[in-house]
PALOTI-898573 format. One line per 2 residues: their letters; for each residue z, y, x of C-alpha. Coordinates in nm, 4 decimals, always signed. Each point is the difference from the previous one (the first is absolute). Last residue first. Example, Ala and Ser with C-alpha at 12.3 -4.5 7.8 and 13.67 -1.06 7.14 Angstrom:
<atoms>
SA	+0.7140,-0.1060,+1.3670; +0.0660,-0.3440,-0.1370
</atoms>
This chain:
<atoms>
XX	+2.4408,+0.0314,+2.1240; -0.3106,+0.0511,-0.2140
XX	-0.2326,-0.3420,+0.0017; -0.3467,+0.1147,+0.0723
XX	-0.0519,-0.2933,+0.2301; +0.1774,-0.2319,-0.1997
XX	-0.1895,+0.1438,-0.3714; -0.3345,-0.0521,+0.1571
XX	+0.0433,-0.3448,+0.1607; +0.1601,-0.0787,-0.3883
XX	-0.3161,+0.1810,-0.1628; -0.2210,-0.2843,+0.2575
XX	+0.1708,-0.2938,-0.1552; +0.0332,+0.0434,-0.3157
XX	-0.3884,+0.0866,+0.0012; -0.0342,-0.2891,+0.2053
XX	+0.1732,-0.2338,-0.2425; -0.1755,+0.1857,-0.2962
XX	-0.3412,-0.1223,+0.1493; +0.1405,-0.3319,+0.0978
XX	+0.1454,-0.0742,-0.3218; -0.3235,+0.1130,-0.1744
XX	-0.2336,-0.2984,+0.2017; +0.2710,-0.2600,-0.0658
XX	+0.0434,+0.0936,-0.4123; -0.3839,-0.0528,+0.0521
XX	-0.0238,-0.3339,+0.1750; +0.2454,-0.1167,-0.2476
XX	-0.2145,+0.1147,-0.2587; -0.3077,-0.1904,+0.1654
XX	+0.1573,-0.3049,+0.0903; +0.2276,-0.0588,-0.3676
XX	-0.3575,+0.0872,-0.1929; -0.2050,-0.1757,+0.1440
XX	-0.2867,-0.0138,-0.2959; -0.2715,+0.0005,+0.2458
XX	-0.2346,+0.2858,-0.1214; +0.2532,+0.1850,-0.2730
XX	+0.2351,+0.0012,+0.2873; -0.2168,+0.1505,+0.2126
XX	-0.0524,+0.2926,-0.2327; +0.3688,+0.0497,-0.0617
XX	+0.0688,-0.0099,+0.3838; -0.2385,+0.3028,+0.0384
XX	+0.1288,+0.1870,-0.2755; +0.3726,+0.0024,+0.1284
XX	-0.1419,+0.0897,+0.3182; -0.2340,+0.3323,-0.0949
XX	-0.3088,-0.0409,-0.1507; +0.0370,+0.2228,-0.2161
XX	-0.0867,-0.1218,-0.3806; +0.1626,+0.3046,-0.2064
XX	+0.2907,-0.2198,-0.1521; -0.0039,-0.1370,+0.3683
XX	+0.1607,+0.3382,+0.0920; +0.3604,-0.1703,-0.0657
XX	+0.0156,-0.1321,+0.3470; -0.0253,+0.3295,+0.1700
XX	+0.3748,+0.0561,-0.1334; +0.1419,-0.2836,+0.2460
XX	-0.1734,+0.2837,+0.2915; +0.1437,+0.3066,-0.2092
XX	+0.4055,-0.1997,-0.0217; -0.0398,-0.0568,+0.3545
XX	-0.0523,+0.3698,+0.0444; +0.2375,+0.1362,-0.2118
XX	+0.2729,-0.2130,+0.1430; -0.0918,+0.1126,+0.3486
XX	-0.0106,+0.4031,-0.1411; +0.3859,-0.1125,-0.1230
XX	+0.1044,-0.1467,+0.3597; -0.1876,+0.3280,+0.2123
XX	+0.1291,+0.2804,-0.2739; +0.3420,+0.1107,+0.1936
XX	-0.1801,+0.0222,+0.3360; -0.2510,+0.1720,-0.1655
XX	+0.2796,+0.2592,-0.1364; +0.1284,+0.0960,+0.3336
XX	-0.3541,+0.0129,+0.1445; -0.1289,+0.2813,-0.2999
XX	+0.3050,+0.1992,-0.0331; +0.0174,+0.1666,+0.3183
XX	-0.3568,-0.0136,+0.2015; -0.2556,+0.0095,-0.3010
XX	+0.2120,+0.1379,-0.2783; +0.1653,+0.2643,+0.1833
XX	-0.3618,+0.0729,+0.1264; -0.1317,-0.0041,-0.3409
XX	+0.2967,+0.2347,-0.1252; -0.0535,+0.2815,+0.3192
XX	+0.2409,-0.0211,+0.2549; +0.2429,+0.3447,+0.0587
XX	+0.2608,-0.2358,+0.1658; +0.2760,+0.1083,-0.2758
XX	-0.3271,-0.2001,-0.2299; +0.0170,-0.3202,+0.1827
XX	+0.3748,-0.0336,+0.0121; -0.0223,+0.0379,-0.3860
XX	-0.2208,-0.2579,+0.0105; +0.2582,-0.2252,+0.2063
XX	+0.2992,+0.1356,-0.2225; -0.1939,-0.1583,-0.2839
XX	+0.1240,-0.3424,+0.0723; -0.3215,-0.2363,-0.0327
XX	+0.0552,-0.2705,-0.2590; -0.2542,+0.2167,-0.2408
XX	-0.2710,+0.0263,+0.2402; +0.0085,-0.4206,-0.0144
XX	+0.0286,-0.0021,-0.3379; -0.2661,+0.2265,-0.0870
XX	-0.1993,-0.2045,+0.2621; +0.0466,-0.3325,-0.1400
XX	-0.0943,+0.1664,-0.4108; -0.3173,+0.1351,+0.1390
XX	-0.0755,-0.3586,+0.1678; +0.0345,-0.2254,-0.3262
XX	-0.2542,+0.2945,-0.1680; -0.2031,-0.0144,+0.2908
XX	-0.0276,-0.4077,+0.0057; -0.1754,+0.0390,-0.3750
XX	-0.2657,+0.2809,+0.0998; -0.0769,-0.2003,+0.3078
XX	-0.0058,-0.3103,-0.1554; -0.2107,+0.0796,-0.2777
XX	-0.2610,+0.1790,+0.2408; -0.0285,-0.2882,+0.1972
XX	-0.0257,-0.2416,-0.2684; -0.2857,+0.2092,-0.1396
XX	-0.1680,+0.0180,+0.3096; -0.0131,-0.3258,+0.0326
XX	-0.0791,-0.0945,-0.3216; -0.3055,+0.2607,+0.0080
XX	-0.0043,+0.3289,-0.1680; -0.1870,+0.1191,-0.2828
XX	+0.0442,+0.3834,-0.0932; -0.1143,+0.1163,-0.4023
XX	+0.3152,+0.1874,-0.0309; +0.1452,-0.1852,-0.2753
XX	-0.1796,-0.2929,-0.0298; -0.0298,-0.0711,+0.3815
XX	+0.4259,+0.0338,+0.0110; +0.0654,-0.2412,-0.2603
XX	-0.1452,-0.3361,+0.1513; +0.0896,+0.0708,+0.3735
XX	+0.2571,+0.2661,+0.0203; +0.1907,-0.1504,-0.3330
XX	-0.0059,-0.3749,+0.1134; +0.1404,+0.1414,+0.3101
XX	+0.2814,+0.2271,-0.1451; +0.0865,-0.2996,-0.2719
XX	+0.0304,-0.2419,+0.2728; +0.1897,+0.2370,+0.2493
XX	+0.2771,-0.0170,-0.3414; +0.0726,+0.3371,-0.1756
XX	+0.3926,+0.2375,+0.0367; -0.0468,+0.0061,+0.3837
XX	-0.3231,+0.1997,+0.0075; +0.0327,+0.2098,-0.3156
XX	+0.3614,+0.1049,+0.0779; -0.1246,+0.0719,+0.3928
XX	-0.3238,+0.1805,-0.1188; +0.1952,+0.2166,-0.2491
XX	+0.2868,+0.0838,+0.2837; -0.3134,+0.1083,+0.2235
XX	-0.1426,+0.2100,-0.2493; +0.3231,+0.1955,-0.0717
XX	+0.0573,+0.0568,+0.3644; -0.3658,+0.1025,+0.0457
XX	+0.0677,+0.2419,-0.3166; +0.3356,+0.1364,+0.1355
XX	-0.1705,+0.0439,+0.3996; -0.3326,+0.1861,-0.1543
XX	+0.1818,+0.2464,-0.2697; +0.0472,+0.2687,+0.2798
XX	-0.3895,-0.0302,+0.1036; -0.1005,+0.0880,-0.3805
XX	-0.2290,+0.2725,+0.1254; -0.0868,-0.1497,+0.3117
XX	-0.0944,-0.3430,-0.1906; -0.2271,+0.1585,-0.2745
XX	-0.1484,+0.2325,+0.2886; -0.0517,-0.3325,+0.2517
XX	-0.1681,-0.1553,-0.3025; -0.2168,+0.2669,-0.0899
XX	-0.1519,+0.0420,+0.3426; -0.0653,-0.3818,-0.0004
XX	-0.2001,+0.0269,-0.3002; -0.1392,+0.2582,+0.1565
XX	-0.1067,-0.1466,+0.3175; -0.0944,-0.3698,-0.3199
XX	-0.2438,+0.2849,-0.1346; -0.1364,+0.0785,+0.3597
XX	-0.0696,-0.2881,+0.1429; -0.2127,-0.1519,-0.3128
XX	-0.2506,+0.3019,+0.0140; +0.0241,+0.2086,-0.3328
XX	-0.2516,-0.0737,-0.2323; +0.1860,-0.2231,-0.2503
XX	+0.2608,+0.3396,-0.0587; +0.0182,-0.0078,-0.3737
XX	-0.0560,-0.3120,-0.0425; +0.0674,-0.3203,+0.2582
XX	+0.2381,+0.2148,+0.1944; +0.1172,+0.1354,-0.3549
XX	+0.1057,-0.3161,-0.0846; +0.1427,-0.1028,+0.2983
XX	+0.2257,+0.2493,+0.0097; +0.0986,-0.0298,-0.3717
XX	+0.0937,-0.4044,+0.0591; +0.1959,+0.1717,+0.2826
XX	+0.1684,+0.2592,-0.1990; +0.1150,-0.2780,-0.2741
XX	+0.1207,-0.1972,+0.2599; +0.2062,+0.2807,+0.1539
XX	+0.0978,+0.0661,-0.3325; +0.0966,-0.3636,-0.1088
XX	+0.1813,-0.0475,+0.3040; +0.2238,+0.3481,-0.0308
XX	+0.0845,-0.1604,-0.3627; +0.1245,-0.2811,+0.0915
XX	+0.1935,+0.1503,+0.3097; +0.1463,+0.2513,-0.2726
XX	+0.0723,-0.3135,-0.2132; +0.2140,-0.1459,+0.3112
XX	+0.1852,+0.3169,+0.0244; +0.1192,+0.0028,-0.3334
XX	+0.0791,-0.3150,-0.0683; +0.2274,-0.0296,+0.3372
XX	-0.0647,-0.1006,+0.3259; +0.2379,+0.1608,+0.2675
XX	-0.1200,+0.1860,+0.2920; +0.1154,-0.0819,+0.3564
XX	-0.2223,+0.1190,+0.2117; +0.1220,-0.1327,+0.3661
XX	+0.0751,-0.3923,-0.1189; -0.3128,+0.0320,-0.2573
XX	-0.2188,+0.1405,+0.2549; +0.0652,-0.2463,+0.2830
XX	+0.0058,-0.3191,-0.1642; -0.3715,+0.0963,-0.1371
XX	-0.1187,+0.0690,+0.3738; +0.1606,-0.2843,+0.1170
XX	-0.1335,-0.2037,-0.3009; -0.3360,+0.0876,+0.0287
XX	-0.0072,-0.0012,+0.3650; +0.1754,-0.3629,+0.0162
XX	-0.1858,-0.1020,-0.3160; -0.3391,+0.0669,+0.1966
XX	+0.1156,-0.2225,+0.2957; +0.1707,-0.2268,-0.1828
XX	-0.3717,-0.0984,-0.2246; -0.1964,-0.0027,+0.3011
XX	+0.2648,-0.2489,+0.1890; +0.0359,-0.1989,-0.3072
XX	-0.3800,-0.0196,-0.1067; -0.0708,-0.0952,+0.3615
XX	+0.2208,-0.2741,+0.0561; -0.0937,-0.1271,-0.3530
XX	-0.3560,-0.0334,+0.0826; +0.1008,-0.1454,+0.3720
XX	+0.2358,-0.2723,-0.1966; -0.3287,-0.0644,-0.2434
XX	-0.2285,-0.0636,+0.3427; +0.2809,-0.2512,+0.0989
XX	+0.0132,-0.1901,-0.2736; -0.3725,-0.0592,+0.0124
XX	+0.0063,-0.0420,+0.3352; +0.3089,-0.3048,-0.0568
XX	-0.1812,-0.1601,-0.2790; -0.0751,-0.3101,+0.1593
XX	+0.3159,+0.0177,+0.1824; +0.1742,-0.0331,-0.2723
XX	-0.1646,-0.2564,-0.2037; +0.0270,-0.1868,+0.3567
XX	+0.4028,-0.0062,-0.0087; -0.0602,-0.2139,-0.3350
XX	+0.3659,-0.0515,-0.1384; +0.0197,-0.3429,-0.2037
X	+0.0698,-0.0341,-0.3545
</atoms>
């Protein structure tokens, strides 16, 4: 068997356009799951609550009565109330919210903490296949929403990297001595600015090498969304292989195209950990 350079380059744009889908599924996908996460890592390092039985069937049952409530809102929007102008059932709607919240304001931190633990378990403990497959085929049954591959993959990676990215930053806030936000709080400085200018840059530093495995570990991840047809790269060479049958040209030509991606990736997180390097 002879290797054909020209199968290659005859499907170069085609590779190409399914490296630029994958590109932008991995950078939309990190960015979300960096907020998620961050935001997710945060709460559970700072509000520590453990999970038990008990707790997680009061979350149960707190779900079911706000969902019960808000099947009952819109009841009575469409019922009761069907004349009221749109605006102002969903002002007091709103209203009711922000008095439900103010009045249970103390249990906010402990049931955000207990919700973000949940999502992490739930996240880490079921394959990114499963979570796709289940936002694009289950999802539109149960809520009657229909997104796009794209979208899907998007979503699935975002939700997926944010659990990976929680756990990085608890460690990372963990491994900072606590004499530096104790320093922070003899100056008088408020927790978010502790957090921000203390804690925060000591504990990036930590996180660069782990939040570079995550992300070369989201863009190999991208591959799997061909259960949901995206046309991402791994797609892409599958389709031209089932038109010329190259099979050695084309995969090789792939396993080239995603070594160069994670090889700048490498590359560019190990620029970013030298310069940020602590002395």
């Amino acid at each position: 068997m002879t290797f054909e350079w020209s199968a290659i380059w005859a499907a170069w744009p085609d590779l190409m356009r399914g490296a630029w889908m994958t590109i932008q599924i991995t950078v939309l996908g990190l960015v979300g799951g960096t907020i998620i996460g961050a935001l997710a890592g945060v709460v559970v390092t700072y509000v520590p609550v453990r999970v038990t039985r008990r707790k997680l069937a009061w979350l149960v049952l707190a779900l079911v009565a706000a969902w019960v409530v808000l099947k009952l809102s819109f009841w009575l929007g469409d019922g009761v109330f069907a004349g009221v102008p749109g605006w102002a059932w969903w002002l007091l709607r709103a209203v009711v919210l922000a008095l439900v919240v103010w009045r249970c304001l103390a249990w906010v931190p402990v049931a955000l903490s207990v919700l973000a633990q949940v999502y992490i378990l739930l996240m880490r403990g079921t394959p990114i296949v499963v979570q796709v497959m289940f936002i694009y085929f289950a999802l539109p049954l149960l809520v009657n929403l229909r997104i796009d591959g794209v979208t899907a993959a998007v979503v699935t990676l975002m939700i997926n990297s944010g659990a990976y990215i929680a756990e990085i930053v608890r460690g990372g806030l963990l491994s900072v001595p606590k004499g530096l936000q104790e320093a922070g709080q003899a100056m008088g400085l408020p927790f978010y600015k502790i957090l921000a200018h203390i804690i925060g840059p000591v504990a990036l530093r930590r996180m660069i090498p782990t939040m570079g495995n995550q992300c070369i570990i989201s863009l190999k991840d991208s591959s799997l969304f061909i259960v949901i047809g995206v046309a991402e790269l791994t797609r892409q060479g599958q389709e031209i292989i089932a038109g010329n049958f190259r099979a050695v040209e084309i995969w090789g030509a792939v396993a080239v195209i995603y070594l160069i991606m994670t090889g700048c990736i490498a590359l560019a997180l190990k620029f970013i950990e030298n310069r940020t390097r602590m002395v």
